[in-house]
Backbone as a chain_set.jsonl record, in Angstrom:
{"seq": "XXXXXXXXXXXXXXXXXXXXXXXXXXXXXXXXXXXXXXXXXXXXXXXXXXXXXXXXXXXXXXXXXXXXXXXXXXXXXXXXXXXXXXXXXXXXXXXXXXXXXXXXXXXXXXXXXXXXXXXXXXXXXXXXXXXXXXXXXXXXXXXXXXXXXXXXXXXXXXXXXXXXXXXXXXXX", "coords": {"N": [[89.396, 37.846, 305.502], [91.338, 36.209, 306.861], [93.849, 37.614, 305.512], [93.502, 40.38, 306.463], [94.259, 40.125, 308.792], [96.378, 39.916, 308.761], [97.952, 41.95, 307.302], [97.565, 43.797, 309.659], [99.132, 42.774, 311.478], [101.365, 42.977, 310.173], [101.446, 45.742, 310.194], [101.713, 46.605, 312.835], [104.367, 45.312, 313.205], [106.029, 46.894, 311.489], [105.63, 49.646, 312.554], [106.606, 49.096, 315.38], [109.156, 48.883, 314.32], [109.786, 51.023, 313.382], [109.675, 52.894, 315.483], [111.499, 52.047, 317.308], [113.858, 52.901, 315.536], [113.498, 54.964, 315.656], [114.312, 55.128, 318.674], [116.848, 54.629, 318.555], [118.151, 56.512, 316.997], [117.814, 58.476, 318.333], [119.377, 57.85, 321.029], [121.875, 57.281, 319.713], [122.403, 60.042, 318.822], [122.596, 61.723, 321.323], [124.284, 60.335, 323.311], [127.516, 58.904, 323.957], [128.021, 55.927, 322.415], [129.68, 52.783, 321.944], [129.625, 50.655, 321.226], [127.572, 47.78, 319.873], [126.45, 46.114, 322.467], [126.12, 48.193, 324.199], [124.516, 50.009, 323.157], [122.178, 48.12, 322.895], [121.636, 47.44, 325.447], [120.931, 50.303, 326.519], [118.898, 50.606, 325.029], [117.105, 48.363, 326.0], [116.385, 49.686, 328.47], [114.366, 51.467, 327.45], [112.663, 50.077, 327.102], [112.705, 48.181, 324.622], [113.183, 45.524, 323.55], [115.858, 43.509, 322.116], [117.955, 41.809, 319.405], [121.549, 41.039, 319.062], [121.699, 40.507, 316.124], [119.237, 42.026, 315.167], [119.694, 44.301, 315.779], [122.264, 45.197, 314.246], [121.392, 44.868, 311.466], [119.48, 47.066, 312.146], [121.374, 48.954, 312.17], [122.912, 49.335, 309.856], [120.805, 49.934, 308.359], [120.262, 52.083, 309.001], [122.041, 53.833, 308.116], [124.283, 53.649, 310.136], [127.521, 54.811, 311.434], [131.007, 53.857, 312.833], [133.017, 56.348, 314.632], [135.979, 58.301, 315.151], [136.124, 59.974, 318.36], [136.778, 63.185, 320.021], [138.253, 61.886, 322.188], [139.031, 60.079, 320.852], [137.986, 57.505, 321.072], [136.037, 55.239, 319.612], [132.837, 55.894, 317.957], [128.992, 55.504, 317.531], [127.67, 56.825, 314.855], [125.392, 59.32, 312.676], [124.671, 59.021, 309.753], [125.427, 62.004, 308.256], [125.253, 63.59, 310.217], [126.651, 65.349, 311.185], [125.99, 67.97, 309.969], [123.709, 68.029, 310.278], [123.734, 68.26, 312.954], [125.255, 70.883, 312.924], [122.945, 72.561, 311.953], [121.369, 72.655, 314.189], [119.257, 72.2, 317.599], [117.665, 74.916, 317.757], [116.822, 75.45, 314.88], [114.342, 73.944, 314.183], [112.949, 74.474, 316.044], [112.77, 77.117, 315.802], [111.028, 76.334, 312.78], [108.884, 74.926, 313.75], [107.739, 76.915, 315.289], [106.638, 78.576, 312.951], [104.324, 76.944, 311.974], [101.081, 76.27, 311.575], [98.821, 75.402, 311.72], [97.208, 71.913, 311.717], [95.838, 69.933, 309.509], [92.866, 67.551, 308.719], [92.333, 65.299, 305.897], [90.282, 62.61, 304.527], [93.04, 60.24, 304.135], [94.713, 62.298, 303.768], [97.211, 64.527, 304.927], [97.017, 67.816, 305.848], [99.513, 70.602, 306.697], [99.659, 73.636, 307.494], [101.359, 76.796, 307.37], [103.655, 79.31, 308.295], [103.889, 81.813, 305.491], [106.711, 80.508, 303.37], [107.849, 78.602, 304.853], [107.208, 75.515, 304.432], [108.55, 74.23, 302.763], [110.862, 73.994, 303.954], [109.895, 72.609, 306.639], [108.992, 70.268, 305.207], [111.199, 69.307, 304.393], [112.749, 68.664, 306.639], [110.785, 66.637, 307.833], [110.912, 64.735, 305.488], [113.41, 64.167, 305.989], [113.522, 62.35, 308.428], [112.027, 60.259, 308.386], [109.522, 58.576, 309.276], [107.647, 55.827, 309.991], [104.706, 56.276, 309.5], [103.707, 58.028, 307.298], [103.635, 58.632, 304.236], [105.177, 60.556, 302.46], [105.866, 64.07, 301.595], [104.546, 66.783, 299.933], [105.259, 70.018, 299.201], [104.347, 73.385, 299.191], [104.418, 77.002, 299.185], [103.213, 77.887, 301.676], [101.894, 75.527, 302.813], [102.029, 72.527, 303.187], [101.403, 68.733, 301.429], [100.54, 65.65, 303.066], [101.054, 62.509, 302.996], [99.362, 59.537, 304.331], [100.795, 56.415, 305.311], [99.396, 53.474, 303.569], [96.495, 51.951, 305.911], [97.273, 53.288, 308.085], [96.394, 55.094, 310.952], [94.621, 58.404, 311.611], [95.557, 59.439, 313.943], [97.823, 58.223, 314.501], [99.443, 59.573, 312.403], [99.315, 62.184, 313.476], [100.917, 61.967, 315.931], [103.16, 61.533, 314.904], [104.153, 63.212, 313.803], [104.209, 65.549, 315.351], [106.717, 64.122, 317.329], [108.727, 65.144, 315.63], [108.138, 68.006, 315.578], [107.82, 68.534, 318.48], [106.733, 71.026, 319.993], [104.9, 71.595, 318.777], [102.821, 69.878, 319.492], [101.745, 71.586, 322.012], [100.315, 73.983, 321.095], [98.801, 72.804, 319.019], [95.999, 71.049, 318.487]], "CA": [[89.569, 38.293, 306.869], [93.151, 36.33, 307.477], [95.123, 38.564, 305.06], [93.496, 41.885, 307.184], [94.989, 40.254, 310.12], [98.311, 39.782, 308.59], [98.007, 43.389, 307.678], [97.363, 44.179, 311.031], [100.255, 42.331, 312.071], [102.706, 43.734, 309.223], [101.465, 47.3, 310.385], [102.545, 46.349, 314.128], [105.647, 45.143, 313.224], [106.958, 48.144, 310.696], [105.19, 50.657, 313.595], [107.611, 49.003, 316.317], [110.445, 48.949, 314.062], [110.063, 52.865, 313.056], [109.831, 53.338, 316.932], [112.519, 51.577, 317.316], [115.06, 53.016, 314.558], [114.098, 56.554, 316.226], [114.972, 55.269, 319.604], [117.92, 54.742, 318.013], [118.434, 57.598, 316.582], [118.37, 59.514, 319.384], [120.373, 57.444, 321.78], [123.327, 57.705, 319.053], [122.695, 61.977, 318.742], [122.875, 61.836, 322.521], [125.087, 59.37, 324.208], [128.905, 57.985, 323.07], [127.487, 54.563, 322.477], [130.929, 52.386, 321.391], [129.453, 49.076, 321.101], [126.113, 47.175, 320.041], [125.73, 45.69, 323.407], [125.689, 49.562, 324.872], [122.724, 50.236, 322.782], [120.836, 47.679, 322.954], [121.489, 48.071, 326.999], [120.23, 51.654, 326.337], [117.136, 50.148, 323.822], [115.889, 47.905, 326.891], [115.939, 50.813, 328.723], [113.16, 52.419, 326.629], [111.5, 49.153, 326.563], [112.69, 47.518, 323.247], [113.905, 43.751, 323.584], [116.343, 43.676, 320.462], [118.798, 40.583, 319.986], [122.351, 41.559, 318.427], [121.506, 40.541, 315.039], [118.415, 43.139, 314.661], [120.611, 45.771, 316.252], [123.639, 44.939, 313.619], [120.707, 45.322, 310.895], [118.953, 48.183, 312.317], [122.27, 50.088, 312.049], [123.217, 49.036, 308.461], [119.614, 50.508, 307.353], [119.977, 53.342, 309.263], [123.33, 53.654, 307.921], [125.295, 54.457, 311.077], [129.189, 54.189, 310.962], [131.65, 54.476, 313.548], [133.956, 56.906, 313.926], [136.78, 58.617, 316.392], [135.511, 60.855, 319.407], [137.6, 63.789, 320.517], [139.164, 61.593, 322.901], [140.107, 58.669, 320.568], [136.897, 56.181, 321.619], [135.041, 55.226, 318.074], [131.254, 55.962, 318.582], [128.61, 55.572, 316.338], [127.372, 58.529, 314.378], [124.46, 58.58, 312.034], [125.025, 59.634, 308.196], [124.378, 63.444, 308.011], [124.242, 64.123, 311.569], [127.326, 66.97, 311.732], [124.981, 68.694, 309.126], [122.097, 68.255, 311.34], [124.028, 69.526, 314.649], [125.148, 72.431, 313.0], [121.732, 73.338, 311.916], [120.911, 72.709, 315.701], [117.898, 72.266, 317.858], [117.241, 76.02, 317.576], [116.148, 75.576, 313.63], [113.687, 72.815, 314.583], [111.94, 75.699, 317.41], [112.002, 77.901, 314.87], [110.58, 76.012, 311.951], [107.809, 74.812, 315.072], [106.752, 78.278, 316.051], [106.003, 78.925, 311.979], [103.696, 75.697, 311.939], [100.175, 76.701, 312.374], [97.672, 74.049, 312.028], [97.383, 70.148, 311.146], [94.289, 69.459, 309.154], [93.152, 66.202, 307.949], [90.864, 65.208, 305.161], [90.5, 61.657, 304.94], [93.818, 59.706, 304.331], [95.593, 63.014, 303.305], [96.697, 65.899, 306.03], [97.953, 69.653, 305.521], [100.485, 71.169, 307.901], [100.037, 74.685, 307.367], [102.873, 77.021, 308.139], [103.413, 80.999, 307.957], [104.494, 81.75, 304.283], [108.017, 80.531, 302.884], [108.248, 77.708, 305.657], [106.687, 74.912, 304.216], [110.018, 73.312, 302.258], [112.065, 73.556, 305.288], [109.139, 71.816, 307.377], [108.841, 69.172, 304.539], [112.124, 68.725, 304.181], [112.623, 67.561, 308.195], [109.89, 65.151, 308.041], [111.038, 63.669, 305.119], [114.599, 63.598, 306.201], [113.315, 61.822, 309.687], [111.568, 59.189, 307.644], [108.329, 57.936, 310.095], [107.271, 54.979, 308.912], [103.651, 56.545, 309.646], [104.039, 58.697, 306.757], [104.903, 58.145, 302.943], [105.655, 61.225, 301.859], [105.013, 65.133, 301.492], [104.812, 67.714, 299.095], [105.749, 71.532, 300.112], [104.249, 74.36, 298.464], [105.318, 77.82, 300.034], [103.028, 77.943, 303.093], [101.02, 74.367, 303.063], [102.216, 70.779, 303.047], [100.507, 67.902, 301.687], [101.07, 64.99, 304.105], [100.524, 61.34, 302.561], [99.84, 58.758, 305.272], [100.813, 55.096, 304.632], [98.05, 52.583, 303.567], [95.987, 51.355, 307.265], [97.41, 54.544, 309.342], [95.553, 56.159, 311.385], [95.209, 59.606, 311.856], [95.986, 59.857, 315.364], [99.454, 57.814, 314.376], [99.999, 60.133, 312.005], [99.639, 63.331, 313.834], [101.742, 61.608, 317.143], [104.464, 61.101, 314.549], [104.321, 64.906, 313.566], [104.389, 65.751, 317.52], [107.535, 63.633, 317.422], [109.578, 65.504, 314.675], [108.07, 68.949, 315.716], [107.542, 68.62, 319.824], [106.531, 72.053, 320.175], [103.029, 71.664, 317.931], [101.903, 69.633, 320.516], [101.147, 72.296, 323.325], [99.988, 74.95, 320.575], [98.073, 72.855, 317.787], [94.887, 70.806, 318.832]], "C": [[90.955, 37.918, 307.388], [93.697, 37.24, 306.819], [94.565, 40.036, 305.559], [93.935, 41.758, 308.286], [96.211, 40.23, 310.232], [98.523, 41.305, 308.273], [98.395, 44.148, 308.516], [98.688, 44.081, 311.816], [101.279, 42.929, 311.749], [102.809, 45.243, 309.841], [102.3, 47.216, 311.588], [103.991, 46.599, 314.162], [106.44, 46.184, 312.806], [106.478, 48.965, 311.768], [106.388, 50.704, 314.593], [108.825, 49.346, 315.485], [110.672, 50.276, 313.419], [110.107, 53.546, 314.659], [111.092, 53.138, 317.175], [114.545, 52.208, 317.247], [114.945, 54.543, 314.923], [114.474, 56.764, 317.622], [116.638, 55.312, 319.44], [118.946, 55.978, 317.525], [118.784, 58.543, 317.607], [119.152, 58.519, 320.389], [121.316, 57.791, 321.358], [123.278, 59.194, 319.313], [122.84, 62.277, 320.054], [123.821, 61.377, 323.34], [125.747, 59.093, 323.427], [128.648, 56.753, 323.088], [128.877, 54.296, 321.154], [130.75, 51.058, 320.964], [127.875, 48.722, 320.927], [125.588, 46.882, 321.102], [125.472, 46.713, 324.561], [124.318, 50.033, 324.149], [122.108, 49.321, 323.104], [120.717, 47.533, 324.588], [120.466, 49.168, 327.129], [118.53, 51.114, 325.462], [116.392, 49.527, 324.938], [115.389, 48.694, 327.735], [114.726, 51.692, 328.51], [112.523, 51.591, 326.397], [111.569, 48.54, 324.781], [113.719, 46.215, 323.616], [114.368, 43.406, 322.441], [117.487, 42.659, 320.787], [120.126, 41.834, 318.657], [121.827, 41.672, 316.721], [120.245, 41.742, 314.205], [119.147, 44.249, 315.018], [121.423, 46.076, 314.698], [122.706, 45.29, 312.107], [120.254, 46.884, 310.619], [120.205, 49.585, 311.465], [122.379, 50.062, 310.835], [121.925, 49.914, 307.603], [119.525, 51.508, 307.852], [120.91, 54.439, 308.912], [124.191, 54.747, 308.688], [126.698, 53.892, 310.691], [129.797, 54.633, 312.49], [132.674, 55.159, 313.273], [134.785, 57.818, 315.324], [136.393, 59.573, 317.219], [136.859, 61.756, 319.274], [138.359, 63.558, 321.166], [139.997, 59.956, 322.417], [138.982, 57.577, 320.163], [136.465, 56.328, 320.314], [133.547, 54.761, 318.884], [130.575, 55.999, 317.476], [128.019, 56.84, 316.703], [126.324, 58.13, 313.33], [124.968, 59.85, 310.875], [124.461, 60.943, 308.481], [124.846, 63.995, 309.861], [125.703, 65.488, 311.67], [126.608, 68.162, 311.167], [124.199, 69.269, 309.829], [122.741, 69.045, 312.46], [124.839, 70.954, 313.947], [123.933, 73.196, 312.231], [120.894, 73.382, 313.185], [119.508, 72.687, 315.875], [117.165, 73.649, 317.512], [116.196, 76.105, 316.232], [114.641, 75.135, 314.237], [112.741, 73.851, 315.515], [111.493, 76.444, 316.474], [110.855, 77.649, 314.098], [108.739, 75.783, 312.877], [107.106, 76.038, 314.971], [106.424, 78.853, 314.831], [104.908, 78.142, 311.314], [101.778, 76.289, 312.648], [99.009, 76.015, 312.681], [98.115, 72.99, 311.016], [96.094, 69.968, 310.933], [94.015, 67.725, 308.798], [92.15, 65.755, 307.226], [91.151, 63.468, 305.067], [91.761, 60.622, 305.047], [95.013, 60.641, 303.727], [95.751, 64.127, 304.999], [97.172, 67.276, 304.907], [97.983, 69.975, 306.549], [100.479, 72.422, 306.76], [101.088, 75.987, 308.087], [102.501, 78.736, 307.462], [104.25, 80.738, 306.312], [106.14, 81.817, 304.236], [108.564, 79.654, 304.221], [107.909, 76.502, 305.518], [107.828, 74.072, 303.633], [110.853, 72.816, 303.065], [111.542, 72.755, 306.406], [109.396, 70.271, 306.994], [110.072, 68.325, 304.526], [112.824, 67.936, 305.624], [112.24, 66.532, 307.912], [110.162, 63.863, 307.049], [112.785, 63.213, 305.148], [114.596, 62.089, 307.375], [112.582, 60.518, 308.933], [110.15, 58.4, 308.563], [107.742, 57.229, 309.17], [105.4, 55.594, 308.788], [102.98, 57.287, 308.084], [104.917, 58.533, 305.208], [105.418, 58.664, 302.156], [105.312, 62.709, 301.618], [105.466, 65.782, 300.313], [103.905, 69.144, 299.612], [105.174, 72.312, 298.926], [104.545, 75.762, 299.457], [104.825, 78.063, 301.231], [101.893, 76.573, 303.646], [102.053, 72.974, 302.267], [101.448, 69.94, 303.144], [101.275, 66.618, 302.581], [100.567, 63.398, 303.304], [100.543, 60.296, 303.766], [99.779, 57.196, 304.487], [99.421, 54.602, 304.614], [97.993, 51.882, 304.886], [96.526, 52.348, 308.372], [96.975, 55.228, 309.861], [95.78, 57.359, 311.579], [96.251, 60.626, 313.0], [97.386, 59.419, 315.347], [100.015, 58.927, 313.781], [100.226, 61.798, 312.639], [100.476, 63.2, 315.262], [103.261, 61.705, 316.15], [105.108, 62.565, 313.915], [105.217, 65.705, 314.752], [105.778, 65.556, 317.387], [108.681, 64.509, 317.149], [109.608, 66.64, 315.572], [107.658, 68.775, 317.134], [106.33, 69.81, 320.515], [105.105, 72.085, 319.141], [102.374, 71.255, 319.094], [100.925, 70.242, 321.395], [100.059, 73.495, 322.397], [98.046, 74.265, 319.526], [97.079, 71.513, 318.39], [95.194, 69.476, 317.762]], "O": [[91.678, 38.662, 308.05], [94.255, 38.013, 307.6], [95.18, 40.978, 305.06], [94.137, 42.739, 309.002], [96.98, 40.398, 311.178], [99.294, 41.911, 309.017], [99.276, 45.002, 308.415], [99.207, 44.93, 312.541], [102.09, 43.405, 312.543], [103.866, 45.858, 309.985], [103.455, 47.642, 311.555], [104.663, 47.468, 314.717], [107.426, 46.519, 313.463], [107.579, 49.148, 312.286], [107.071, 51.707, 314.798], [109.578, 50.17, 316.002], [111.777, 50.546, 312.949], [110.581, 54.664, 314.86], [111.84, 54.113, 317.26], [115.574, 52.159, 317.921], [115.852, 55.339, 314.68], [114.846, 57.854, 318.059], [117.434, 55.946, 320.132], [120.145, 56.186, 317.706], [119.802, 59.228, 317.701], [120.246, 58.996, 320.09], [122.003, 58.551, 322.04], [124.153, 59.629, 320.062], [123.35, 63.395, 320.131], [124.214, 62.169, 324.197], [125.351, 58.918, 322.275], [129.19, 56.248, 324.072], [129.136, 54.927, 320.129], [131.628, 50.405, 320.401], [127.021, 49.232, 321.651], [124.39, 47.143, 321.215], [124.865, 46.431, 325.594], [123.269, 50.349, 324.709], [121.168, 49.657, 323.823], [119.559, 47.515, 325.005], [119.384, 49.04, 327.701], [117.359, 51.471, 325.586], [115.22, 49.867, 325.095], [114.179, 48.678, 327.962], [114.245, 52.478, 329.325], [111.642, 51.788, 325.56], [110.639, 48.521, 323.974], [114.916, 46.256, 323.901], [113.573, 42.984, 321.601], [117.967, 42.515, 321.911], [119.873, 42.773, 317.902], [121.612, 42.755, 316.177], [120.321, 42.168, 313.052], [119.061, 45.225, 314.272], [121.173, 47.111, 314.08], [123.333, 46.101, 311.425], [120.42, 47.633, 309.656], [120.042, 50.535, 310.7], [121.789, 51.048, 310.393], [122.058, 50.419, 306.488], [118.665, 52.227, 307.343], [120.768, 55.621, 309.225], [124.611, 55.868, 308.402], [126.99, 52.941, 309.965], [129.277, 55.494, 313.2], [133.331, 55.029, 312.24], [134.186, 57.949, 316.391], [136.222, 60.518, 316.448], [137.844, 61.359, 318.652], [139.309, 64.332, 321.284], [140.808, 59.184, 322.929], [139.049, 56.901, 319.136], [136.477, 57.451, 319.809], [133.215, 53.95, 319.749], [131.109, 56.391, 316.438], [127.845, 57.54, 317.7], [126.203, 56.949, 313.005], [125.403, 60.993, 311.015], [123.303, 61.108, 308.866], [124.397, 65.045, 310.32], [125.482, 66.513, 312.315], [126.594, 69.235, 311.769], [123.946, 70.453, 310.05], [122.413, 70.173, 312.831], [124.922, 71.987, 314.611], [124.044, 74.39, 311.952], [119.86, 74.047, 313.251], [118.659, 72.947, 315.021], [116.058, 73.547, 316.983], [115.079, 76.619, 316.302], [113.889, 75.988, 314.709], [111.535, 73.64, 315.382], [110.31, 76.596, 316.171], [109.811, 78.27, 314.297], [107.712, 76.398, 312.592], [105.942, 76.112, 314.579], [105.785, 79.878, 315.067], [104.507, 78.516, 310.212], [101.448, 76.572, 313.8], [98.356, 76.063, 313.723], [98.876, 72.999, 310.049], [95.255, 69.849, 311.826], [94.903, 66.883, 308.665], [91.032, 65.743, 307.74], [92.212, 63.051, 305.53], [91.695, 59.984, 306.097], [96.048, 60.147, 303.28], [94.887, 64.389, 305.837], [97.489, 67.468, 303.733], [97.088, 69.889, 307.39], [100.984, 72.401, 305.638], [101.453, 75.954, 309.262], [101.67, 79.189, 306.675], [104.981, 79.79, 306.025], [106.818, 82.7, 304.761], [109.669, 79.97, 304.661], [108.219, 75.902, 306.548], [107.976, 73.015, 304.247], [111.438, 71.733, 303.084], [112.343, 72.201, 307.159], [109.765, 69.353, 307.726], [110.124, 67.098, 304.608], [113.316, 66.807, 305.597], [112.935, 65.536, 307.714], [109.939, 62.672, 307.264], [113.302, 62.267, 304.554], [115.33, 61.105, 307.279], [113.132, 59.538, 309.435], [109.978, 57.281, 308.078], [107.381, 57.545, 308.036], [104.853, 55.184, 307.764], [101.804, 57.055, 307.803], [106.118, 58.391, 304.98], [106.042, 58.129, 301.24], [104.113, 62.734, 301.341], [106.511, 65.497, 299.727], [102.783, 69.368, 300.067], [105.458, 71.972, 297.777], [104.936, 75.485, 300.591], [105.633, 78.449, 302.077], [101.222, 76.647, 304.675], [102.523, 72.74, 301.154], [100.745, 69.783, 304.142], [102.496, 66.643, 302.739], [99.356, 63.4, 303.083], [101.648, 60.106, 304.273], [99.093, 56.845, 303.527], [98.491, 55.022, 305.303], [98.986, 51.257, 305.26], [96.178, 52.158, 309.537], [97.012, 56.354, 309.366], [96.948, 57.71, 311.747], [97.002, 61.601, 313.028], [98.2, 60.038, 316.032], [100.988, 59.433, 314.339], [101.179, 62.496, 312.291], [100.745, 64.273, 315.803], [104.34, 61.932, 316.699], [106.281, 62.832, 313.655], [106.338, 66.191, 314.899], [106.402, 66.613, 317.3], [109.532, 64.737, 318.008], [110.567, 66.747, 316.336], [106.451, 68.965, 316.986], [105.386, 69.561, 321.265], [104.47, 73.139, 319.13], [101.548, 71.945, 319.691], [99.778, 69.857, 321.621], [99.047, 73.874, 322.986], [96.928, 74.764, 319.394], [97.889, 70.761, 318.933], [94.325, 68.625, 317.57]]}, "num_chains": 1, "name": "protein.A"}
């Protein structure tokens, strides 16, 4: 019974710190943040109490870098992300509005999708990394969904929501 509460605990902790590393994420894709003590300003903001040294971490594993703005200022940037903004939010709507249901059999799901959208789904979710989530495999209009060991379902389909926003209002 103690090592299901340390479990319990471990799950907590990696849960917050995948919350965390996608508040992160989006603060950097949004805001010129020039300094650690501007994020983690911005992190209490959203309710995360982070000391420099987990910040200075966080970034290293998330592997942000800084780098020169248009006007000079060095801001961080996250690996990949000119990639990502010129595949723009637009993809991301798209890929959404070909998404048609979220099933779930017991510690597996399937995200079904209109045919020949299922790679480009898969390949999001496992770019976005949710710790909820340990991995999928795409066939041309169904994705299997692996959730980590002790995840519930309801984590795992909030962390779907997340990626894809737009399921939410549509998919039950």
């Amino acid at each position: 019974m103690y090592n299901f509460a340390i479990k319990l605990d471990n799950y907590t902790f990696m849960k917050r710190r995948s919350l965390r590393h996608n508040a992160i994420r989006e603060i950097i894709t949004n805001l010129a943040i020039s300094s650690q003590d501007q994020l983690i300003h911005k992190l209490k903001e959203k309710g995360f109490d982070c000391t420099q040294a987990t910040i200075s971490r966080d970034l290293k594993f998330l592997r942000v870098y800084r780098v020169a703005d248009e006007f000079g200022n060095y801001v961080y940037r996250l690996t990949g992300e000119v990639k990502k903004r010129r595949q723009g939010r637009l993809d991301i709507r798209h890929l959404t509005d070909n998404i048609k249901a979220l099933e779930f059999s017991d510690k597996l799901a399937l995200l079904k999708t209109n045919p020949g959208y299922a790679n480009s789904v898969a390949i999001i979710i496992d770019q976005v990394e949710p710790f909820e989530i340990l991995g999928t495999v795409a066939g041309d209009d169904t994705i299997l969904i692996v959730a980590r060991e002790g995840v519930p379902r309801s984590d795992v389909r909030e962390s779907v929501f997340r990626i894809f926003p737009g399921m939410k209002n549509r998919i039950r």
